[in-house]
N, C-alpha and C positions, 0 to 999 in steps of 0.2 A: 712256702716263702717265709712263712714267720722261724720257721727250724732254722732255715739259713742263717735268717738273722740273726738266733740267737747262738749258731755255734759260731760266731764271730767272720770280723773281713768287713771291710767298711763295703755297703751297698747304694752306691750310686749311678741314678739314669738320667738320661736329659733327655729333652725333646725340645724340639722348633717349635714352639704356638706360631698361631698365625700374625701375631704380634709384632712389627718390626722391630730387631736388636732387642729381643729379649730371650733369655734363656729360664728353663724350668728344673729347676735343680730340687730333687729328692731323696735326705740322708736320713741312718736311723741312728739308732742310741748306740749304736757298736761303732759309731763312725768316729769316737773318742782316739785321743792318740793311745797308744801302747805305753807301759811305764817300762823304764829302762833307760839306760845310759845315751843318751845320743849322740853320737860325733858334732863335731861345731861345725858350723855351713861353713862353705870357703867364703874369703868376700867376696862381692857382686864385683863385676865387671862389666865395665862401659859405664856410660852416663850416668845417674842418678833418675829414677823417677820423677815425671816431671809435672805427676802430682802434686809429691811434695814440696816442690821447689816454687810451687802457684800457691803460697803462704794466703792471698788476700782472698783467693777464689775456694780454696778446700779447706785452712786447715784453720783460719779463721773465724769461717762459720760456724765449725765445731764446737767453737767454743761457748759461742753467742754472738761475736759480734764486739761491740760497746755497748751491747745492752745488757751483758753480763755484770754479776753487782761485784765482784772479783773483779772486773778488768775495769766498772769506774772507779773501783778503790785505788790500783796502780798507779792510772792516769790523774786521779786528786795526788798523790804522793809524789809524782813530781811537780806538778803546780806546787806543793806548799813551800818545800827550797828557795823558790823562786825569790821569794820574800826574804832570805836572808840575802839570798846571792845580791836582789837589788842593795840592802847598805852594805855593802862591804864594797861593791860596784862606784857607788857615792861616797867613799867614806871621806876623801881623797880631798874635798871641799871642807873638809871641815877638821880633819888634823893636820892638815900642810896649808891651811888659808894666811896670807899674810895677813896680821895685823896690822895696826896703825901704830906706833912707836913714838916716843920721843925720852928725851934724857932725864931721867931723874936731879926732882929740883929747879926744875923749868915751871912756868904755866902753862906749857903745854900746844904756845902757840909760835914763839919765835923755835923752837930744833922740831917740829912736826914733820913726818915724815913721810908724807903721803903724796899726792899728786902736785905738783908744784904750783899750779894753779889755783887751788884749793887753799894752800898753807898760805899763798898771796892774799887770798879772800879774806883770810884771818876767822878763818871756821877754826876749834878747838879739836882737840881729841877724840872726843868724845862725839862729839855730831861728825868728823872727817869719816872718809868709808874707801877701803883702799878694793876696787872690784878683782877681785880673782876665781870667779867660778872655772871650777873644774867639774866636767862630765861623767868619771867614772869612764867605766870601761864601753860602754855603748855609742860614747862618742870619745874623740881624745880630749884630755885634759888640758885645759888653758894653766898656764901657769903665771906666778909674779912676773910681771914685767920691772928686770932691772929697774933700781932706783938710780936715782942720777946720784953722783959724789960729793957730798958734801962734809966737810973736815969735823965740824963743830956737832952735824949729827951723828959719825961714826967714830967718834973718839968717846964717846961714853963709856965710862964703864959699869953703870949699870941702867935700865932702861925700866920704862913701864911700859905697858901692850895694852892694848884694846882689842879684842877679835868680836869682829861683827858676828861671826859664824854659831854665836850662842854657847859656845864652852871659855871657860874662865881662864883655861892654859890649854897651847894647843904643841906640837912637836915643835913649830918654827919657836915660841916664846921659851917652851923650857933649855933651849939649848940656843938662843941668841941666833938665829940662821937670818942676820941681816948683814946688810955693807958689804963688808971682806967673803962672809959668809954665805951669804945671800944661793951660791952657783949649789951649795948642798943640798937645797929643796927644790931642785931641779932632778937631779940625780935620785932623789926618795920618789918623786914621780914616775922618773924614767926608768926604775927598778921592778914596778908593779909592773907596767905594759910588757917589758922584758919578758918578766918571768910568764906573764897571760902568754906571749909569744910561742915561747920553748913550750910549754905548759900545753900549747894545743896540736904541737907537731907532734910530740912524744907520749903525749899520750893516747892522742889517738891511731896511732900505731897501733899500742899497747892492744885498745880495746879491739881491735880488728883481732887479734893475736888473742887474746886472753880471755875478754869478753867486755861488757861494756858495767856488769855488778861489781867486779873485782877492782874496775878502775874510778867507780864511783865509790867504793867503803872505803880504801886506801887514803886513796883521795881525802875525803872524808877527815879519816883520822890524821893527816898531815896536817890537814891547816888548823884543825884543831890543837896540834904542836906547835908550829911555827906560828899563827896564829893569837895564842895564847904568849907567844915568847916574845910578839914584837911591844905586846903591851908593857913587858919587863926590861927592853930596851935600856943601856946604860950610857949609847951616845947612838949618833944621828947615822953612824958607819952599821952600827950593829941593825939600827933601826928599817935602813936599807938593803942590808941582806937579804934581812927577814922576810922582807916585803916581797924582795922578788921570790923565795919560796913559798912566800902566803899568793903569789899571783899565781904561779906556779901548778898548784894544789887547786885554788879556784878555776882554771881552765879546767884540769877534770871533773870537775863535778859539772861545771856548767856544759862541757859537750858531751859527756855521756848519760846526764838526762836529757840534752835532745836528742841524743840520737834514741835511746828509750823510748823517749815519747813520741816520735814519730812512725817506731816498729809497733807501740801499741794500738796505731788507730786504724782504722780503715780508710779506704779510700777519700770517703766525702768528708773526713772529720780531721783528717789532719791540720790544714789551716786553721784553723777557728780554736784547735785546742792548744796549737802553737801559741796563738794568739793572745789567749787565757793567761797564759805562764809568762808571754810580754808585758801584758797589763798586772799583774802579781808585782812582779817586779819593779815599774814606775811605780805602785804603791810602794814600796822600801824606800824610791825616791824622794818621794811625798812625806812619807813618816819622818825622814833621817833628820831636819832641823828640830823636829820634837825631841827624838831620840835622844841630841847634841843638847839641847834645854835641859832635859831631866840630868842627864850623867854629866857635865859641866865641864869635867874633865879627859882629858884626851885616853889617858889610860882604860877609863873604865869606860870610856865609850869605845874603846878596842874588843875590850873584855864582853863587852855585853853585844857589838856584831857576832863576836865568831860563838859565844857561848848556845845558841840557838842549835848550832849544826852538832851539839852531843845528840840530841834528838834522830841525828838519821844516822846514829851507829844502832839503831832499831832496825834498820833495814836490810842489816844482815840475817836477818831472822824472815822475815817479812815482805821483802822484795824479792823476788826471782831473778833470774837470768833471762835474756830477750830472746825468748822460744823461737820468733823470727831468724837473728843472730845462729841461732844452735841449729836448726834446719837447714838453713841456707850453707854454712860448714858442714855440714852433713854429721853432725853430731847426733846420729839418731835415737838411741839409748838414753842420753840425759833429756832429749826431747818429749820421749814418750812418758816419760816419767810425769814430765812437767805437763804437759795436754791431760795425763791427769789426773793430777793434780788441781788443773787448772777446771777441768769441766765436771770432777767434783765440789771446789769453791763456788764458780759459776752456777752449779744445780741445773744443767745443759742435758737435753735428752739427747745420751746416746746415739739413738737411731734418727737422729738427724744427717751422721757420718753417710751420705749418699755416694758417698764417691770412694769409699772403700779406705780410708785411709789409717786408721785405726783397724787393731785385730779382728778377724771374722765374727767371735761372740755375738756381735751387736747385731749380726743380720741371722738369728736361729733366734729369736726371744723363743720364751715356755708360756705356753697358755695359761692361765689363773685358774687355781681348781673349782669346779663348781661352773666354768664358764660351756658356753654351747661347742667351742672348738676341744676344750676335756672331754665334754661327755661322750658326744657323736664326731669325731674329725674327719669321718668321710662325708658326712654333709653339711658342714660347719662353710662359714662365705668365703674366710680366710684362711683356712686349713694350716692356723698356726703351732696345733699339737703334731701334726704331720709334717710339721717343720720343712712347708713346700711352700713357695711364693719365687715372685716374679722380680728379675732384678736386671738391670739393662748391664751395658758390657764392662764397665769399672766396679760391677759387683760380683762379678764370675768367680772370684776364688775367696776361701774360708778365711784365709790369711789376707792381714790389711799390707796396704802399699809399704806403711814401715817398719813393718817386723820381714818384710824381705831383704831390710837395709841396715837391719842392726847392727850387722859384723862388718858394715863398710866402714873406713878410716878416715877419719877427717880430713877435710880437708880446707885448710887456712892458707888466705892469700892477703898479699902487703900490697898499699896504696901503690907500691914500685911499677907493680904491673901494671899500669894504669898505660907506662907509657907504649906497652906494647899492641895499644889499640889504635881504632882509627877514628871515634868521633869521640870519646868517651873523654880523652885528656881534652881535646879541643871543648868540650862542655865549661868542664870544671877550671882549664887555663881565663875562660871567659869570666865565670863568675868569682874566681877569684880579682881580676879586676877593676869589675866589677863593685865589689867586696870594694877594693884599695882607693876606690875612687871615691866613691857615698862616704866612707868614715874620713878619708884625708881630706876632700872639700872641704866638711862638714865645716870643721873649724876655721878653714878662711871666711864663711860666713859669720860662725859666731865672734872672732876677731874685726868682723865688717862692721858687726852689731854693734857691739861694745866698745868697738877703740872710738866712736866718738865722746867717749865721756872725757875728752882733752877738753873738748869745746860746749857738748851737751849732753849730761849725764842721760841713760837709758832711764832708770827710776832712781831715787834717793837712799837707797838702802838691800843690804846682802839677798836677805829673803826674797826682794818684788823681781830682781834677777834672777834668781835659784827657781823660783816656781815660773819664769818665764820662759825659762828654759826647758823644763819641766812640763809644760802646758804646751809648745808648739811637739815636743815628743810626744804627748798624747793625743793632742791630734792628727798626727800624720800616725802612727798605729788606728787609729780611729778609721783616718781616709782609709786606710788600706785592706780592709777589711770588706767596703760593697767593693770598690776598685778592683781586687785579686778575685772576688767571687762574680766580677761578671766578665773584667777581660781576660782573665787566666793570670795564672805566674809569670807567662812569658808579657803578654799584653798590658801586666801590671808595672812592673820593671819598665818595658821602653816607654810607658806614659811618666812616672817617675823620673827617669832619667834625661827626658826629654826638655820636664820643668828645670831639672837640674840646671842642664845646658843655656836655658832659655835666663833663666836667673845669674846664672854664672856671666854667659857674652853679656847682659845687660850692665851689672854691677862693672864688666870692664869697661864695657866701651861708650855706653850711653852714658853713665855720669862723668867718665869725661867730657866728651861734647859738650855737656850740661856744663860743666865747670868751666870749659872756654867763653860759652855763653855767659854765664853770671861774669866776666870779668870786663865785658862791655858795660857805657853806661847806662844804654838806653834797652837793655834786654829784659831790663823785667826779673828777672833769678837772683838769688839769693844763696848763699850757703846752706841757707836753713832747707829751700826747696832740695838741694842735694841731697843734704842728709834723712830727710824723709825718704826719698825714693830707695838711698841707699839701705835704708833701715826695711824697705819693704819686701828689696828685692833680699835682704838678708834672711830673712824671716820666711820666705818661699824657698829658699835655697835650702836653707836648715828644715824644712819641713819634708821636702822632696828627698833628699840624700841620705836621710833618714830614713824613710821608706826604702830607697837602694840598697843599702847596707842591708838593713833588716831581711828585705823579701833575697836578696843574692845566697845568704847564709840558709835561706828555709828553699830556695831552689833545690841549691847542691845537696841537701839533704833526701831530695826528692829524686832526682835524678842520678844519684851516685849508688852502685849496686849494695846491698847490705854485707857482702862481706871485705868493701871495706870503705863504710858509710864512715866508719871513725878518722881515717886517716884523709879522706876527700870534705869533712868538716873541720878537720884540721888546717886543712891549707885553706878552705874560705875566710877561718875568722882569723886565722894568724895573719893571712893577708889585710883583714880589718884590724888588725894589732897596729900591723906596720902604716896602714893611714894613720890609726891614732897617734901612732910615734912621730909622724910629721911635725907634730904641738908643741912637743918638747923640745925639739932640736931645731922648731924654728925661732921658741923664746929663749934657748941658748943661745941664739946669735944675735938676740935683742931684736928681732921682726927685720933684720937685716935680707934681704932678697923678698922680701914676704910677695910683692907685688909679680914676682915669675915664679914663685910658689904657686898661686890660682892661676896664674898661666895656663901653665903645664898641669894642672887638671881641670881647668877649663877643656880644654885640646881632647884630657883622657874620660871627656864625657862626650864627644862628638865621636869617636872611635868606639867607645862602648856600645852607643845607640847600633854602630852598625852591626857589632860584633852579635848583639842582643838579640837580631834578626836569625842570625845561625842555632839559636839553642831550641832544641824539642819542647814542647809543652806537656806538662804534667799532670796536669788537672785533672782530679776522677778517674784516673790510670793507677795503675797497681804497681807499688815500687819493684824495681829490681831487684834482684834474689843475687845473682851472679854478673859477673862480666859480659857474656853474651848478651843476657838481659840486657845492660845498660847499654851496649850496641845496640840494641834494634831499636831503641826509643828514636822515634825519627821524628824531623820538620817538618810540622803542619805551616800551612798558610795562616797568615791572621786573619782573612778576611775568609765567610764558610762560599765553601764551592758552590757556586750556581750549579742546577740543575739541568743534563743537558750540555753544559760545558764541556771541551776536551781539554781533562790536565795537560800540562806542559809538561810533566817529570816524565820519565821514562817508567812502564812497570816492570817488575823484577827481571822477566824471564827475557825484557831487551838489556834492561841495566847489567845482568849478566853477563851478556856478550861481549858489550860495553867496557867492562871496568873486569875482566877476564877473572869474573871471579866462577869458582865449582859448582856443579850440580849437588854435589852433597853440603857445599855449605846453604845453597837458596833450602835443603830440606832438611837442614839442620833448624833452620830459621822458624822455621811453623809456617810460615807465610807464605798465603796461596800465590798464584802466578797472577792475577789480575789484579792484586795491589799494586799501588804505584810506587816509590817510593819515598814519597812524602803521608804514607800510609792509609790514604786515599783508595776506592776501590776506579780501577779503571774502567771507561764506559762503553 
């Protein structure tokens, strides 16, 4: 035997132990490949392994997990962004905030040009406060409300400013954008949302297409361009441009480190480290009046936002490509490379790999010299020098699952196809909006809030509004954090959307009634009681729709298959773009229609709640890899099945008959015959 061996011919035997699904494989040192030229394999044919295609269950573990110090370095590197993205998100309050104006040469009290009420009062310059908070891109942007026309304040020609906002000259001051001018810092707002618009249709295409690295460095390096250029701005035309390029360039970065960030986690960690990088962010918030203090001026508080992001042209070095992304395309080459890579970084024991996915190596280790299985390996426990051991049925062969898929071709697919499914667009059509509803309310709440400062200011000053605003944001990320972790993504939404609605009919209908009431004499009401209530149900609306918006955008990310998670978060936050554009285009018409503005999304929050009912739940589930994938994600009940109960849905092998669909697509599917359709097993 051993002659044989050693005049070459690789010698292998099996045998059945009495082991169930295990096989006993015994190779020798001759069982090396042969050196010489080898012909190139053809490609594979048919499906892809569907090993590799279960990213959260094989190829994940491999790595470590998220308890690899490699893959929490990743996951801290997109959180730290985060913190630019928030000022640059904010900026918007504070280089387009109207000041308070009046004519040079005046005291300051008869040409003041602030709320009409106010200049009545005979408050000065200096104590007047003209409110303009703007939201940034997480909610839409309030803008100047037209001033009313007056001859003797807009025929100045030269003026003095006040900005509450903490910088000493702001875009509106350096270029006179009052009176005649006024509609130009309408359009400098309306230019950012824009460009965030375009900015997340196109480029998450891209990253379905190219990858999600290439559209984050790019990216990157743009707004660092344009960026940098708007601070150079030489009028308010150019300044606009800019902006929507610098909006533009910030859509990509901000959804191709979500969608990063949500390929790098596992199942149980995704929300919570979503979550992280939301709260990063309201820090930027929180920061930006300081920021606006120290740099005084408009320019270099331009300069010193975008100057932070030279820091992640390191990540062309540093960051990877989303191994998730490269498998799921079946990019298997550049994959393998990266796995390890990656579980070199990580310091991940190889023979962890149980399910064969990586090269055969890892399952022959070499005994240590000196050990009991060198000296003696016919009576050693483990007969590791004898390179014999026991491996169940995903360990059968030398070669791993993806060196048999090296020479297959990629394959890349556009959000287009999306329509050629059958529950998949109906998901994402939902949370889009979804999406359009939480961010367009949003602002008839904050407009609820604020517009009574005609009759009774909110607080006395820029700041105690800016962090109020700021404060019900952080606690509605707050809520929503036990809320998604005990009733689910889907459970979290329709309780969300539910306040929404419930805040929404209130604000219309009850403080009417309310107001017919106070105009009796003998009812007791007051305007003052109005406006409290109106302020309360404001303040629950804007907390609630908030949470919509937010949780609609980390759905679709969950629910939408990974190759093309970039172009299905495309259309969720562009659809939250287009709420935000609501703000602009309803204070270009002066709040004219405002009142069938909340209307009609009053109406598209009772519509939502139903719609919200049809979406799958994600929770603790493994993203989808492909299209088929994001088909079979099916509707759970909300309430858990009693035990002993008979579902109502149909299982498969009736819904078959039913709905004439194939016997090879029910076993295409994975899914046994006594599932129900609502993924349920039948009793």
């Amino acid at each position: 035997g051993a002659a044989a061996a050693a005049a070459g011919g690789a010698a292998v035997t099996a045998s059945s132990p009495s082991t169930a699904g295990a096989t006993t494989i015994t190779t020798t040192a001759s069982s090396l490949p042969t050196a010489g030229p080898q012909p190139p394999p053809p490609p594979p044919t048919g499906s892809c392994s569907p090993l590799l295609l279960d990213y959260d269950g094989s190829v994940l573990p491999l790595l470590g997990g998220l308890g690899g110090a490699h893959q929490k370095t990743l996951v801290l590197l997109t959180w730290i962004p985060a913190l630019f993205i928030g000022f640059s998100q904010f900026s918007d309050s504070f280089l387009l905030d109207q000041p308070t104006y009046w004519c040079k040469g005046t005291d300051g009290r008869g040409n003041w040009t602030g709320h009409p009420h106010l200049a009545a009062s005979g408050l000065t310059a200096s104590h007047g406060y003209n409110h303009s908070y703007s939201r940034g891109m997480l909610a839409a942007p309030e803008l100047p409300t037209p001033e009313t026309k007056n001859a003797s304040q807009c025929h100045c020609k030269e003026r003095h400013y006040w900005i509450t906002a903490g910088l000493e000259q702001n875009v509106v001051s350096k270029w006179d954008l009052v009176c005649e001018s006024a509609w130009k810092v309408h359009i400098a707002k309306f230019s950012l949302l824009v460009g965030l618009i375009f900015g997340y249709l196109i480029t998450g295409c891209i990253a379905d297409w190219v990858g999600r690295r290439p559209v984050l460095l790019f990216s990157v390096l743009f707004i660092l361009i344009f960026g940098l250029s708007v601070a150079l701005s030489v009028n308010v035309t150019m300044f606009s441009t800019l902006r929507f390029f610098e909006g533009f360039c910030l859509a990509g970065i901000i959804l191709s480190l979500y969608a990063l960030r949500i390929e790098l986690c596992p199942p149980g960690h995704r929300f919570m480290i979503t979550m992280v990088a939301s709260f990063v962010a309201m820090a930027g918030q929180f920061l930006m009046p300081g920021l606006a203090a120290l740099c005084r001026d408009w320019q270099i508080l331009q300069a010193v936002i975008i100057c932070p992001f030279l820091l992640m042209l390191l990540y062309w070095f540093i960051f990877p490509e989303s191994l998730r992304w490269l498998m799921a395309t079946q990019q298997f080459k550049a994959a393998k490379k990266l796995i390890l890579h990656l579980t070199h970084k990580n310091r991940t024991n190889t023979e962890c790999d149980i399910k064969g996915v990586m090269p055969g190596h890892r399952w022959f280790p070499t005994a240590r010299p000196g050990s009991e299985e060198n000296n003696n390996p016919s009576q050693s426990s483990s007969g590791l020098a004898a390179r014999e051991f026991q491996m169940g049925d995903v360990g059968s062969s030398q070669t791993g699952e993806i060196e048999k898929e090296l020479s297959r071709r990629p394959k890349k697919v556009c959000i287009i196809k999306v329509v050629e499914t059958r529950k998949l667009w109906k998901n994402i059509v939902v949370l889009c909006i979804n999406s359009l509803t939480g961010y367009g309310i949003h602002h008839c709440f904050a407009k609820s809030m604020m517009g009574h400062e005609v009759q009774q200011s909110l607080t006395d000053n820029f700041y105690a509004d800016y962090y109020t605003m700021a404060g019900i944001t952080l606690a509605s990320c707050l809520a929503m954090c036990p809320v998604v972790g005990f009733l689910g993504r889907r459970g979290g939404l329709l309780l969300f959307m539910i306040l929404t609605a419930l805040a929404s009919l209130l604000q219309l209908g009850l403080l009417n009634l309310i107001g017919k009431y106070s105009q009796l004499p003998d009812s007791g009401m007051s305007d003052s009681v109005k406006d409290k209530f109106s302020t309360a149900f404001s303040i629950v609306g804007m907390f609630s729709s908030h949470a919509v918006g937010s949780l609609s955008v980390f759905f679709c990310a969950e629910i939408t298959p990974t190759v093309i998670r970039g172009g299905g978060l495309g259309l969720v936050q562009a659809s939250a773009g287009f709420g935000m554009l609501t703000a602009p285009i309803m204070e270009l018409h002066n709040q004219k229609g405002y009142f069938l503005h909340h209307v009609i999304f009053a109406c598209c929050t009772l519509i939502c709640i139903i719609c919200i009912l049809l979406l799958p739940e994600s929770k603790n589930q493994n993203l989808p890899e492909n299209i088929p994938d994001g088909e079979h994600y099916t509707r759970q009940p909300l309430l858990p099945h009693k035990k002993g109960e008979q579902p109502l849905l149909l299982t498969n092998s009736e819904l078959k008959h039913y709905s004439g669909l194939h016997d090879s697509a029910a076993t295409s599917d994975g899914v046994t015959e006594n599932v129900t359709a609502n993924g349920m097993k039948a009793m």
